[in-house]
C-alpha positions, 0 to 999 in steps of 0.5 A: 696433552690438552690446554687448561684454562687459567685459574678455573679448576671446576672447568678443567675437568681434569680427569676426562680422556676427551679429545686425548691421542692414544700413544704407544708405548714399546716394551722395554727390549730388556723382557725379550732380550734377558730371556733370549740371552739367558738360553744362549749362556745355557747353549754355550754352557752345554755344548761346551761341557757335555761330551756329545756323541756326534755320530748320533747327533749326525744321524738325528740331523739327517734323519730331522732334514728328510722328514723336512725334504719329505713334505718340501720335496717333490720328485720331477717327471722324467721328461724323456723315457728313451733317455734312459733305456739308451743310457742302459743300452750304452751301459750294457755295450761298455759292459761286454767290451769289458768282459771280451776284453778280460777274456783275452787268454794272457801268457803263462809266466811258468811256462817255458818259451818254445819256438813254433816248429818250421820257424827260422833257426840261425846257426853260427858262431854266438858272438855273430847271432848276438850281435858281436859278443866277446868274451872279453871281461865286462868293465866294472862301473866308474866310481860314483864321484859326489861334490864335497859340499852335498855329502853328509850334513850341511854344517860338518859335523859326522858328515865331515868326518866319514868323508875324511875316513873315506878319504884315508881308505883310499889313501891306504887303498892307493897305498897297498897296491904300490 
């Protein structure tokens, strides 16, 4: 603004823009931000409701991101040439140790096992060869004893009752051969 002298309207010269700042005025936030906002709820509308195919969408993104890595990308000189030909020679050795390695002949599980002739034959009684066999009956395993409260379910239930059928089977077990 500017001062008006008093009472003296002809000299005011109201309508002059001398001597005036010129003053910015922003946009109101409203005519960017509804339009922004106004595609987000599209966004969030379609993505919610239309049945994407995200194998395809997958393949658009990676085949948009090389198209950007063509321009953006650039391939690094190799620094040292001998590096990879020792890499390959390294390569090519593992690969022989491997294919000698599977060359090696492995035992025919057919076939039958025959002593070399000339190797040493032990005679003698079969309990002395094997190490003192008898020909006494081989025990039979010691029964498998449980703790009771490991058996069945923790809270009785069917676990309680064929504990106590077992139980009763023995007893008549017991019983029988008295």
């Amino acid at each position: 603004g500017r001062m008006l002298p008093a009472f003296d309207a002809s000299a005011a010269d109201v309508f002059t823009r001398v001597g005036v700042k010129q003053t910015a005025s922003p946009l109101p936030v409203w005519d960017l931000l509804l339009p922004f906002l106004l595609g987000l709820l599209l966004l969030d509308v379609a993505i919610r409701r239309i049945a994407w195919d995200w194998a395809s969408m997958k393949r658009i993104a990676t085949a948009g991101a090389d198209y950007v890595r063509g321009f953006t990308v650039t391939t690094r000189k190799v620094e040292n040439p001998g590096l990879f030909d020792q890499l390959k020679q390294t390569r090519d050795e593992m690969t022989q140790k491997t294919t000698e390695k599977a060359a090696t002949p492995k035992p025919d599980p057919s076939r039958k096992f025959e002593a070399k002739p000339g190797a040493a034959v032990t005679e003698g009684d079969i309990t002395q060869v094997m190490g003192g066999a008898t020909d006494k009956p081989v025990p039979s395993a010691p029964k498998e004893v449980k703790p009771k409260g490991l058996q069945g379910d923790a809270g009785g239930g069917m676990g309680s009752l064929l504990e106590a059928k077992r139980r009763a089977r023995e007893r008549m077990e017991k019983k029988d051969e008295e």
